[in-house]
N, C-alpha and C positions, 0 to 999 in steps of 0.2 A: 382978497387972497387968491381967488382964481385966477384974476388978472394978472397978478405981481408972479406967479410961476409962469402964465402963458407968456410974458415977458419977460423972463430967466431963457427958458426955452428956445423962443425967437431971435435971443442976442447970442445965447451957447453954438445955433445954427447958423449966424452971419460969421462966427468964428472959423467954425467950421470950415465954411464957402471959400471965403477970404483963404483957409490957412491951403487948402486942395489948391485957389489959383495958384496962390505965391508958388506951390511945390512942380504943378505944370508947367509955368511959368518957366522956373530954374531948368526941367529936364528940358524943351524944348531948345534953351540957351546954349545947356552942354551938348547937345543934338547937333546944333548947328556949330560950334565950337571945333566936334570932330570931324563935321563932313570937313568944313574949310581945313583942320590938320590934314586929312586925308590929301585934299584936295594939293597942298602946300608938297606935301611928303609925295604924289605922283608925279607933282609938276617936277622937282626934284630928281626924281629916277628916270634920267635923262640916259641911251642907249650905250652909253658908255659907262655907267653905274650899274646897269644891265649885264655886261660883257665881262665885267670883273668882279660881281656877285656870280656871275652863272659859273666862271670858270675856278674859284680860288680853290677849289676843291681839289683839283685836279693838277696844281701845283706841288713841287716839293723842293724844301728847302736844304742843300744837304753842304756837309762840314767836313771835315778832314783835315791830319796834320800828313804834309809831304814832304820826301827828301830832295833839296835842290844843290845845283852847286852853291857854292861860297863864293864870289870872287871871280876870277879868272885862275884859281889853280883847279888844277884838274882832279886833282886828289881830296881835298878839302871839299864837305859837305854840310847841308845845316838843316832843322828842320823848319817850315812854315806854316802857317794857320791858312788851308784852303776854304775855300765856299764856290756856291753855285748854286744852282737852280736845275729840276729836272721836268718834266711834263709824262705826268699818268697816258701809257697809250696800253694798256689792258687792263683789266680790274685783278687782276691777280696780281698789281704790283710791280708790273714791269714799266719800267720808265725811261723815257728816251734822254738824253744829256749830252754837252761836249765829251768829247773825251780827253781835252786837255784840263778840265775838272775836276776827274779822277783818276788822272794818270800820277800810279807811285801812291797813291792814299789807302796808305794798310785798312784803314778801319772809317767806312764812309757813313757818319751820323747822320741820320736823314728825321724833317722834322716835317710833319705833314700837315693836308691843309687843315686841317682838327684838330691838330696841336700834339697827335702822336709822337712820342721820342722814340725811333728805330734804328734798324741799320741798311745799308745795303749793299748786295755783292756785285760787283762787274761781271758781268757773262760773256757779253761780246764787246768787239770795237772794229771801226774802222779809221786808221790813223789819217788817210788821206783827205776824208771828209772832217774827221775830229768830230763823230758822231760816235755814240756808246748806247750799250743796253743793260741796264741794271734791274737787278730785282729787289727789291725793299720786302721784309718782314710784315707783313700787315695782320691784324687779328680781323679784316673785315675787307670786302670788298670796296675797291675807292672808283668813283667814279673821273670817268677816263677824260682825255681834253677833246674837246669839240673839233672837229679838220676842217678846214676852208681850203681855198685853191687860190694860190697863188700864181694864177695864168691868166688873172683879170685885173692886177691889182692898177692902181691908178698914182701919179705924180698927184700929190697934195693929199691924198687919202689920210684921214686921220687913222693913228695906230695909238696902241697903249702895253708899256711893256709891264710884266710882271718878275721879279725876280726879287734873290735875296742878295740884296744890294748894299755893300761894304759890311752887309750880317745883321744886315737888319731887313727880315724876314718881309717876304708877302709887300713889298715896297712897289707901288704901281708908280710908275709916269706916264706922259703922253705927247704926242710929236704927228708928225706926218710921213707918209713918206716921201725923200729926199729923190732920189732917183733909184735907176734897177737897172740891174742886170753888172753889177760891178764887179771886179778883179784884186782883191786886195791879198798883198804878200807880207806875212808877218813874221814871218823869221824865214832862213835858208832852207829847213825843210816843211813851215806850211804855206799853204799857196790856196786862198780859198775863189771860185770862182760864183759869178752869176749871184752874187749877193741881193739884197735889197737895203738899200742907204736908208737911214731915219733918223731924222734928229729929235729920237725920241732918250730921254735922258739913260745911257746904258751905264752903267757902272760895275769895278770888279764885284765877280759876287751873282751879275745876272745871267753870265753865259750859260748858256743850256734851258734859259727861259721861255715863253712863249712869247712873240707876237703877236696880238691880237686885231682884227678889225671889228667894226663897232658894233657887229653882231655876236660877239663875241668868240668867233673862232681864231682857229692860229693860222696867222698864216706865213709864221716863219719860227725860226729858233735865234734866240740873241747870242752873237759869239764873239764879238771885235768891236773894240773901238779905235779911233784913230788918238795916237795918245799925242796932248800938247795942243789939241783940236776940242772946240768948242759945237755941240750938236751931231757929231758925223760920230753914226754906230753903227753896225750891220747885222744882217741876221742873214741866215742860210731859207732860202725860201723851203715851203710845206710842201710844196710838191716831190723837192731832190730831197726832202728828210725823208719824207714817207718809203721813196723808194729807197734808202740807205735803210731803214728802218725794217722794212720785210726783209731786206737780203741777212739783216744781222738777225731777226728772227728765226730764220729759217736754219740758221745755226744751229739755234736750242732744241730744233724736233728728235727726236729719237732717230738716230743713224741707219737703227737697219729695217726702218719703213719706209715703203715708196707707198707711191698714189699716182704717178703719171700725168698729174694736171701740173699745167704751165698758167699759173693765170696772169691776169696783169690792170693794173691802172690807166684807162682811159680816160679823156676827157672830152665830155661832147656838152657846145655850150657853156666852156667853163668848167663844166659839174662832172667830178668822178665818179667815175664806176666800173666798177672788177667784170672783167671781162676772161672768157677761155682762150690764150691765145692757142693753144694745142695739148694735144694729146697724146699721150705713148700708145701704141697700135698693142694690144695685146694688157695693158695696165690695169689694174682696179677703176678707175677713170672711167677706163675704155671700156671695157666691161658694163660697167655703173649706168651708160649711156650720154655721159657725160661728151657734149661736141665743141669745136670750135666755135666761136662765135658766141657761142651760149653767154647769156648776161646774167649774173650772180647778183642776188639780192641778200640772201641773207645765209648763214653758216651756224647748224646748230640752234637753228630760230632768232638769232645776233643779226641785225643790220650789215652789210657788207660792201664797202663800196672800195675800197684800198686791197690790194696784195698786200700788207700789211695786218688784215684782216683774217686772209686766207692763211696764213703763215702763224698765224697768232692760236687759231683755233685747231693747229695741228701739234703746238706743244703741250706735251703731256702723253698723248694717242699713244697706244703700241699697237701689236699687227692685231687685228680682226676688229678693231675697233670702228664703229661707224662714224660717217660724217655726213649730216645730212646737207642738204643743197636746198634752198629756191631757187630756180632761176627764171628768166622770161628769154624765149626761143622764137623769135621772128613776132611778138606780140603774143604767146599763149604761155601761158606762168604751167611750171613744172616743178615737182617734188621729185627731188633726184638723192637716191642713199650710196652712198661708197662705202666699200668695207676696205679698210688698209692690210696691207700684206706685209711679209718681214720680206728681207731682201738680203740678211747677212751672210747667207751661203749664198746667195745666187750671182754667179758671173753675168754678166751682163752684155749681150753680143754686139749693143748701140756701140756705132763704130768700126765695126769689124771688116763690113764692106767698103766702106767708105776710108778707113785710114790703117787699117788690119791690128785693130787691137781689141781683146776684151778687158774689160776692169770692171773692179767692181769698188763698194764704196770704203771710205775708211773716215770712221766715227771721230767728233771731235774730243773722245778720250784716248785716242792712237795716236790725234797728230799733236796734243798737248805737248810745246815744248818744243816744235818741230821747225817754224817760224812766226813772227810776229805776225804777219800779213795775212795768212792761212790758217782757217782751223780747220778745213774740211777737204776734203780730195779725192779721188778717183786712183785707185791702184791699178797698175799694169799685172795683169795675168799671164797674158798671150801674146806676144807681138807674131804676126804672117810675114813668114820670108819673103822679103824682094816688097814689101810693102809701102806706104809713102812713111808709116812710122819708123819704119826698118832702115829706110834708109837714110832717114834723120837722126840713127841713133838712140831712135826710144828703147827700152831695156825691161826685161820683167820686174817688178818691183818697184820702177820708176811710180811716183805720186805726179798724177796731173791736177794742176792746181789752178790754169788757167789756159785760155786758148781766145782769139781775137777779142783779146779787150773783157772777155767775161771770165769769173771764176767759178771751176769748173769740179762744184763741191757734192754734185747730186748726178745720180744717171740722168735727172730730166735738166740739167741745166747743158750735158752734153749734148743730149737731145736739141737744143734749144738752139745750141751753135752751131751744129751741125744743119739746123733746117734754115739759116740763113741764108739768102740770097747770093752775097757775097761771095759765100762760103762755098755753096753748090755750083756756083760757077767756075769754080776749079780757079780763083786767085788764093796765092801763097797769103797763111794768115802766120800769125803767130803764136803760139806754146810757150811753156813755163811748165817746168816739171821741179821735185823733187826727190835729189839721188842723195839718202846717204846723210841727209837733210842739210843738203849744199843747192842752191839754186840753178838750175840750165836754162837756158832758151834757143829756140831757134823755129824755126818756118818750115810748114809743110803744103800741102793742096790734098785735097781731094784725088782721092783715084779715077779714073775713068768707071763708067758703068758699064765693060765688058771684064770688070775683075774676076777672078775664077776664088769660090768662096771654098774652102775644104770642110 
């Protein structure tokens, strides 16, 4: 009897043994089962599956119906079903786009990388680049598109575009780049220059999308294709968006604050970074100890390597508001605070010895309405008799709206012309004002530096 239990026991325990290997056994198999998926799913996530994982976010896909002619009569109109693609360049919503995407589109449906249904408003544009700035509705911060530079890119370079392509969303392809630096004319009034060629698959639908290299930054905006042509599409390189991009930024800041920092986008190496080109002698800037040269890291405790940057973290600000600064000054890192100031009374004397005018500025709820080209501008207060404005015909009240080549929307962008090389050499440049809200031009110089100031 003893025996026959101790041999119950002994055989209940082989069971046992047995049943713990079989079950090791199994988990070891699923062990290794997952490392090889792992293994499969890395090998897999090759740097271009990288590039558009990292970025889909910071895409947006947006919709509109628009009014176009009908026909060739001039009278007769119809409406269309638009699309396009924009790229997040602030977390508040702000996104950059053609502006032949939402030109005319009452009510622009924007569908984000999340799957948000919103809307969004046009703010700014610039016709001549067919660049625009829009703001989208968001209930949450969205994160913004990654920048690369486009001042290194390479013939053969694999690209990958993303857009919403004939409306169907978040559609990726991929190509190389063709050639750079191109010139394409696509109707009598656009004319885009310095392109980058790619025969990467563009279709209606993806303009205002990113270009990506296989790190996944952008290094361009898709806007054209050649139609009737097979692979040949172009895109606006990252570096002329970026700077079109601060200028139509700089729009949105509140009108009647200055700062007197001029900064600007360098490139050393390739790699961007926000740099002081100048300062207004007497400004918050200037005050703040903010100097030429000065290298800008970050804004606000934000990364900062684009004007784009600086511009971005100035909308919203009114006067007495701070703006912090890192910067590094010949190699020793610096914390620099600026308090902004109002400017809406204040005339402004930048100019006065130099071309005998004072102005000051006029907000882009003044010039609403005033021309398509301009939203921002410099009012004439004072013209000095016998002056080089004086005798060009400048007038009190005149809007200056531009001067060699720059427009001339802010005291510190007059500043900015005015401390040109060019310019202090005393060659005739040229002006653009508005009278009346009728366009003028004409050419002035510099006064000499024995002018008598009153």
């Amino acid at each position: 009897m003893h025996f026959r239990i101790s041999k119950c026991i002994s055989t209940l325990l082989l069971v046992m043994l047995i049943g713990s290997t079989t079950t090791h056994s199994a988990l070891t198999s699923s062990a290794n089962a997952q490392t090889e998926s792992r293994k499969i799913q890395d090998a897999r996530m090759t740097p271009l599956v990288k590039a558009v994982k990292q970025c889909r976010l910071s895409v947006v896909n947006l919709r509109g119906k628009k009014t176009v002619p009908d026909g060739d009569s001039a009278t007769k109109t119809k409406q269309v079903n638009g699309m396009g693609t924009g790229v997040v360049i602030d977390s508040r919503g702000y996104v950059l786009t053609n502006y032949h995407v939402v030109q005319g589109v009452e009510n622009i449906e924007v569908t984000t990388g999340d799957r948000e249904q919103t809307t969004a408003r046009l703010l700014a544009h610039d016709p001549e680049t067919d660049l625009a700035i829009l703001k989208i509705e968001t209930t949450h911060p969205l994160p913004t598109m990654k920048l690369g530079t486009s001042s290194d890119l390479m013939l053969a370079e694999t690209v990958t575009a993303v857009g919403n392509a004939y409306g169907y969303e978040h559609t990726v392809t991929v190509g190389i780049i063709s050639q750079l630096g191109r010139t394409v004319q696509v109707n009598d009034e656009q004319i885009y220059r310095n392109l980058i060629q790619t025969d990467a698959a563009i279709n209606p639908g993806n303009s205002g999308g990113p270009l990506l290299n296989t790190f996944g930054e952008m290094i361009g905006i898709n806007v054209a294709v050649r139609i009737g042509a097979q692979g040949i599409a172009f895109a606006i390189p990252v570096n002329d968006a970026m700077d079109v991009a601060a200028r139509l930024m700089e729009k949105l800041t509140t009108g009647d604050v200055v700062h007197g920092l001029i900064a600007e986008t360098v490139f050393e190496d390739d790699q961007p970074s926000l740099k002081v080109k100048d300062v207004i002698p007497g400004s918050p800037a200037a005050k703040a100890g903010l100097r030429r040269g000065d290298r800008i890291s970050a804004i606000n405790n934000k990364p900062a390597t684009h004007a784009l940057h600086f511009q971005s973290a100035l909308i919203g600000k009114s006067a007495r508001a701070p703006v912090a600064f890192k910067i590094d000054r010949a190699g020793r890192a610096l914390n620099i605070a600026m308090t902004l100031k109002r400017s809406s009374a204040n005339i402004s004397t930048v100019g006065w010895g130099e071309l005998g005018i004072k102005v000051t500025n006029v907000s882009a709820a003044e010039m609403s309405g005033m021309h398509d080209n301009y939203s921002r501008g410099l009012r004439v207060t004072e013209v000095r008799q016998n002056s080089p404005a004086d005798e060009e015909g400048i007038l009190e009240g005149d809007i200056i709206v531009a001067m060699h080549g720059w427009k001339t929307e802010t005291i510190e962008n007059l500043a900015f012309v005015l401390g040109e090389e060019i310019v202090k050499n005393q060659k005739d440049f040229m002006f653009y004002i508005l009278r009346d809200r009728e366009p003028f031009w004409g050419q002035m110089r510099i006064a000499g530096r024995d002018v008598t100031r009153r």
